[in-house]
TORVODREN-792929 format. One record per residue: residue in one letter; z negated, y negated, x of N, C-alpha, C in turn; residue number from 1. Coordinates in steps of 0.02 Angstrom, whole numbers, padded with zeros to 5 digits. Each point is the difference from the previous one (the first is absolute). Example, Ala and Ser with C-alpha at 12.3 -4.5 7.8 and 13.67 -1.06 7.14 Angstrom:
// TORVODREN-792929
(a, (-00390, 00284, 00660), (00000, -00059, -00045), (00000, -00060, 00045), 1)
(s, (00036, -00053, -00018), (-00003, -00059, 00042), (-00037, -00055, -00039), 2)
//
This chain:
// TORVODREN-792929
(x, (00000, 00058, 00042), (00000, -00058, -00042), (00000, -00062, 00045), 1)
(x, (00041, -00032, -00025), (00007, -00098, 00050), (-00054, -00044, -00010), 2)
(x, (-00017, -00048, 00018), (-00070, -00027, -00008), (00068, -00060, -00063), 3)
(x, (00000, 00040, -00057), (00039, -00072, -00039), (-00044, -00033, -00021), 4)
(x, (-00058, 00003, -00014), (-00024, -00028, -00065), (-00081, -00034, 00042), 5)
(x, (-00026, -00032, -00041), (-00086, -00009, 00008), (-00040, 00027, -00041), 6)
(x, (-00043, 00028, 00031), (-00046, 00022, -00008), (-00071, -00049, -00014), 7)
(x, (-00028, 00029, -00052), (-00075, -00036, -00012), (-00026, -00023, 00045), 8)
(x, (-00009, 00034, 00071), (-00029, -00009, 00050), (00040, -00009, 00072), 9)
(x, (00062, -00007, -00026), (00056, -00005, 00039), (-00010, 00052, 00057), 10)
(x, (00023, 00046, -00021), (-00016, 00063, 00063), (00061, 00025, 00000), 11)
(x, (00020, 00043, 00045), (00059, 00030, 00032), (-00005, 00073, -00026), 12)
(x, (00078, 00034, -00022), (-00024, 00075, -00035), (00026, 00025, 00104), 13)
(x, (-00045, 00034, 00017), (00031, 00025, 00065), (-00009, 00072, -00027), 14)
(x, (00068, 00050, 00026), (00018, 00048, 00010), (00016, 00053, 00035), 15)
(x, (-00012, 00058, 00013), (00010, 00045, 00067), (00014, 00063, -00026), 16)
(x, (00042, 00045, 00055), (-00008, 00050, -00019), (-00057, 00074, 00061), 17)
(x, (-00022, 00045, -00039), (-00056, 00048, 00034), (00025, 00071, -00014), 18)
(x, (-00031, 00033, 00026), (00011, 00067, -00013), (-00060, 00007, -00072), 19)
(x, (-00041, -00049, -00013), (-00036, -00001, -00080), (00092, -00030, -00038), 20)
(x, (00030, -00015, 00012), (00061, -00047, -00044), (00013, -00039, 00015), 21)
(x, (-00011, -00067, -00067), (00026, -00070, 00000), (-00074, -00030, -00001), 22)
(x, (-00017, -00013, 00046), (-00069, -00063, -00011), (-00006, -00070, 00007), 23)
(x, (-00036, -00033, -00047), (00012, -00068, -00015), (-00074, -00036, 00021), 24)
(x, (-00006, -00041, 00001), (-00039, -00061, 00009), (00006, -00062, -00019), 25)
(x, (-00045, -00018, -00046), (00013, -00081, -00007), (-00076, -00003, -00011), 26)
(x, (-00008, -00069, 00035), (-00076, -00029, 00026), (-00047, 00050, 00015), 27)
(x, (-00079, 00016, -00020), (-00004, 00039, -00001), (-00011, 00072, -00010), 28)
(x, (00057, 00006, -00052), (00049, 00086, -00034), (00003, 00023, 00040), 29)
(x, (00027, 00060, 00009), (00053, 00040, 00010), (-00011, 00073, -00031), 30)
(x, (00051, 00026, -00008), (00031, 00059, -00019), (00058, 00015, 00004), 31)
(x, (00015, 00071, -00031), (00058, 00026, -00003), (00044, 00014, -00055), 32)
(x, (00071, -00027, -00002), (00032, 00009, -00038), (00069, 00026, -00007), 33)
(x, (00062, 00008, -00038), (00037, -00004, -00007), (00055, -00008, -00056), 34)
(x, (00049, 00057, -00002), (00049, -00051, -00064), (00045, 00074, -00007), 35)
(x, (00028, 00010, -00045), (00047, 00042, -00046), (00059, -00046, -00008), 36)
(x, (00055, 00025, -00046), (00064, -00034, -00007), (-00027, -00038, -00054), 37)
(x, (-00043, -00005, -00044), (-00019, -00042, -00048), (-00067, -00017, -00017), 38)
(x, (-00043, 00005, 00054), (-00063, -00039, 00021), (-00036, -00008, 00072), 39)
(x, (-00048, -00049, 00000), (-00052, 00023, 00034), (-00058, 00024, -00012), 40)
(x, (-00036, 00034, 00062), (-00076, -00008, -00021), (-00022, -00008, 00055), 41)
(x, (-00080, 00026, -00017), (-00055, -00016, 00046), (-00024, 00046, -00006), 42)
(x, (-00009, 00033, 00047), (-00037, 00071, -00009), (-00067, -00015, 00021), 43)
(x, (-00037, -00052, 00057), (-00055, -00022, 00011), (-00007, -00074, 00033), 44)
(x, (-00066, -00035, -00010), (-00020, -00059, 00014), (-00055, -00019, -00006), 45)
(x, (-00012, -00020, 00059), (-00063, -00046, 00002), (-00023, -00035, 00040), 46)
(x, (-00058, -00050, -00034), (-00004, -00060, 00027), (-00068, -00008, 00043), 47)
(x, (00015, 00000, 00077), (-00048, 00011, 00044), (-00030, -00066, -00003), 48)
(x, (00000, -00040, -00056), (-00059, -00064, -00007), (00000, -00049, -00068), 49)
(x, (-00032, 00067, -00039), (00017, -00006, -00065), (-00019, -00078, -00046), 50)
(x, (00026, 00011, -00055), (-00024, -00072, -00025), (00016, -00075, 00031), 51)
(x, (00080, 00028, 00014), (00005, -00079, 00048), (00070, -00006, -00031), 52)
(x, (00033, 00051, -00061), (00053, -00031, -00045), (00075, 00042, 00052), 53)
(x, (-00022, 00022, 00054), (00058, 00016, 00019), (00028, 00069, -00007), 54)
(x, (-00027, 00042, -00035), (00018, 00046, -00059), (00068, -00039, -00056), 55)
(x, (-00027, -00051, -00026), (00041, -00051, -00055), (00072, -00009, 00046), 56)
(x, (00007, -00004, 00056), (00059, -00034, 00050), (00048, 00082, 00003), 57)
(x, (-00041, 00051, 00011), (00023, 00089, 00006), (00049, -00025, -00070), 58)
(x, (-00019, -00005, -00049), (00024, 00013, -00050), (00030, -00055, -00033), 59)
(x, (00012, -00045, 00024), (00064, -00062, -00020), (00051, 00025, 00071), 60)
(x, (-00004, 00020, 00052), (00063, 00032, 00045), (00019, 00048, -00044), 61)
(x, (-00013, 00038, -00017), (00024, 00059, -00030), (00036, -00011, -00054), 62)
(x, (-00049, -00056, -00037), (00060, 00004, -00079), (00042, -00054, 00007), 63)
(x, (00003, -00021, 00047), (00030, -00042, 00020), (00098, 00034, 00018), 64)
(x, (-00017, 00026, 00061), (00046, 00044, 00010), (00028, 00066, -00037), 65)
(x, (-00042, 00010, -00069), (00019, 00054, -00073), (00035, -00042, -00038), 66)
(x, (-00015, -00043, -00014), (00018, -00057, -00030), (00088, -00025, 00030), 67)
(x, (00004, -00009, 00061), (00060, -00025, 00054), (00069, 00044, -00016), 68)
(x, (-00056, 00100, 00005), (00066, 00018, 00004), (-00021, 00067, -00051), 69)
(x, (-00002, -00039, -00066), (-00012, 00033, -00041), (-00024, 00074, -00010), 70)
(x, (-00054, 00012, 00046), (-00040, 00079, -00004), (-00080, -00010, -00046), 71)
(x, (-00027, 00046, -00015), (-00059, -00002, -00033), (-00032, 00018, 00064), 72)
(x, (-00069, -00015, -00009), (-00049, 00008, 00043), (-00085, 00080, -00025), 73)
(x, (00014, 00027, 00050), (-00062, 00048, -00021), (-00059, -00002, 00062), 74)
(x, (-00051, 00013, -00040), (-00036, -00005, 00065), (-00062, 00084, -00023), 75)
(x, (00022, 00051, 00051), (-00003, 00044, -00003), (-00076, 00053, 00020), 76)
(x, (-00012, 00042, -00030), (-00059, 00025, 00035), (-00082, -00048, 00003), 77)
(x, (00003, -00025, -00051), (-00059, -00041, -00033), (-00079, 00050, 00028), 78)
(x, (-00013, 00004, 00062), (-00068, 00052, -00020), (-00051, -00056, -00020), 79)
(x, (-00016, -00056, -00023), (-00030, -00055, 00010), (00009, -00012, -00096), 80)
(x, (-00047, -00001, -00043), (00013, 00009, -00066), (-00004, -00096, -00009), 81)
(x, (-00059, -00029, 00023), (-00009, -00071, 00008), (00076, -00033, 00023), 82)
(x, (00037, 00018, 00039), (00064, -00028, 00015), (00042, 00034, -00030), 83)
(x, (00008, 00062, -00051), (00046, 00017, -00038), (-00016, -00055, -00061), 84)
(x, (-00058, -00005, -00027), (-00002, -00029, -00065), (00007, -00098, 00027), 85)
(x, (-00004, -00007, 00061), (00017, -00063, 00015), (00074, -00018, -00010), 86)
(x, (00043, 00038, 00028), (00085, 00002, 00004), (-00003, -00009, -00081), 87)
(x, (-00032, 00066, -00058), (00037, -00009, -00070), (-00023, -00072, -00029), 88)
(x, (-00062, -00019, 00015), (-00020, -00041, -00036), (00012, -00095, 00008), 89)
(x, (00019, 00010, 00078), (00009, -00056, 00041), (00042, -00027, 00005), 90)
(x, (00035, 00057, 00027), (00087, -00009, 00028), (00065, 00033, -00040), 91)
(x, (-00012, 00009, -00067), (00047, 00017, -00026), (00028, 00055, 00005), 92)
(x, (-00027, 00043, 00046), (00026, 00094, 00022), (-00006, 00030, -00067), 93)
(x, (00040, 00047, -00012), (-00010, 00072, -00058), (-00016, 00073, 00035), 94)
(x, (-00015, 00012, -00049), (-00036, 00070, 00047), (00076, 00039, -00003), 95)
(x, (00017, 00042, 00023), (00043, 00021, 00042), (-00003, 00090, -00019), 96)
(x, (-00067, 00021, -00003), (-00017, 00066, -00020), (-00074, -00006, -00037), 97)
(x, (-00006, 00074, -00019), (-00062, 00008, -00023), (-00081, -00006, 00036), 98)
(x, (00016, 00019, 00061), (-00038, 00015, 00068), (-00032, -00072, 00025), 99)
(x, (-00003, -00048, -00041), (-00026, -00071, 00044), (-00009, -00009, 00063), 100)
(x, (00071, 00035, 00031), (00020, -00021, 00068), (00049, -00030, 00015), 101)
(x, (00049, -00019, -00054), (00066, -00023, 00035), (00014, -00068, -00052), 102)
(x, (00035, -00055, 00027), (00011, -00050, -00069), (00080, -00034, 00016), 103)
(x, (00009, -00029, -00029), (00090, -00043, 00005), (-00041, -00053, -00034), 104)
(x, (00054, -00067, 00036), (-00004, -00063, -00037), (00086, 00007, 00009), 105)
(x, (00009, -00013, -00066), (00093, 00024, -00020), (00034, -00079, 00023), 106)
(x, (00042, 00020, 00031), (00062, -00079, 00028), (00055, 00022, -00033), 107)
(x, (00017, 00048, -00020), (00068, 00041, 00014), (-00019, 00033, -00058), 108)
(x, (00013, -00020, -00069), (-00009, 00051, -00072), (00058, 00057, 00004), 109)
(x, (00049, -00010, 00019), (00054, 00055, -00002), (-00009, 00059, 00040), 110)
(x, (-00042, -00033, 00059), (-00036, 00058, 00056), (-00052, 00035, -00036), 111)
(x, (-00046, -00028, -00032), (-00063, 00012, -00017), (00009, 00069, -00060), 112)
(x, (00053, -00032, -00047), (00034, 00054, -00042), (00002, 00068, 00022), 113)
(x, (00048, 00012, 00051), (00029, 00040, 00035), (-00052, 00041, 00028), 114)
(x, (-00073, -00026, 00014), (-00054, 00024, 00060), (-00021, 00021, -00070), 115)
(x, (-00017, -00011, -00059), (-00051, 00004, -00059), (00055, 00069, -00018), 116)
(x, (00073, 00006, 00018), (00030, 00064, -00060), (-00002, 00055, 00078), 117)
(x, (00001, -00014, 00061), (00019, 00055, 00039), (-00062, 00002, 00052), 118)
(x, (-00035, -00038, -00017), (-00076, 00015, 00050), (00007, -00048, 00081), 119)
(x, (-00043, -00002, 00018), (00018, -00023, 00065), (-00009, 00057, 00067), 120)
(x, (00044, 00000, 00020), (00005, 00034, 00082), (-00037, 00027, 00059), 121)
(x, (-00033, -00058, -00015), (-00071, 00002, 00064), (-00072, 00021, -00057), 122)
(x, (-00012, -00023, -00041), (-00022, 00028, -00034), (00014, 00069, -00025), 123)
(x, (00038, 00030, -00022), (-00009, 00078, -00033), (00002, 00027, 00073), 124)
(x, (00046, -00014, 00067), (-00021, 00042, 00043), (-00066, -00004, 00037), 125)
(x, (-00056, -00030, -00011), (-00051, -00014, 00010), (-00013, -00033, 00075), 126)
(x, (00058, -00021, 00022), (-00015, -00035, 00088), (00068, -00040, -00003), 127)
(x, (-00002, -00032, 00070), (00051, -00046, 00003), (00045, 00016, 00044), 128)
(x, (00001, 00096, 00011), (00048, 00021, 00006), (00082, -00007, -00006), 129)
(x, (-00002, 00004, -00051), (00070, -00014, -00042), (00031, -00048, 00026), 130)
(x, (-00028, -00056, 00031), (00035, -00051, 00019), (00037, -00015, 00053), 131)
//
């Protein structure tokens, strides 16, 4: 992702790649993520100095760039029930499955369709194998 936009806290989305994947950082976030032909996600994140809003900056890069190039966003593997019911209640996410682990905030209704009639990928194969 390009630094297009500002951020709440004007922070930089920085990116790398690991033998964990795609890992990100902005202020101080980081986690790991990546992207499908018709989304992203976040499979993990966190904020090594919490309560300073730069969680809020993670998540205007992201929908920012769902938004850009029209993908939905999931943020995956919720073991954290306080930050699953934060995403539905906060941020506009839908739950995704029954399991209150996985959620979408939909950019892309024609995508979202498609994921709701044929399942999603990384999901039914249970890892991020597939990708």
């Amino acid at each position: 992702m390009t630094n297009a936009i500002t951020t709440t806290h004007n922070l930089n989305f920085e990116a790398s790649e690991s033998f964990l994947g795609r890992l990100f950082r902005v202020g101080t976030c980081e986690g790991q993520w990546g992207g499908t032909a018709d989304s992203l996600y976040i499979l993990s994140v966190i904020n090594n100095e919490p309560n300073n809003g730069h969680l809020n900056d993670v998540f205007e890069w992201f929908e920012y760039s769902c938004k850009q190039h029209h993908l939905n966003l999931l943020v995956l593997e919720c073991f954290n029930s306080d930050f699953y019911d934060h995403l539905i209640t906060k941020r506009g996410f839908v739950k995704l499955d029954e399991g209150r682990k996985n959620v979408i905030k939909v950019f892309n209704k024609k995508s979202y369709r498609k994921l709701l009639k044929n399942g999603n990928a990384i999901i039914m194969a249970g890892s991020l194998n597939c990708i």
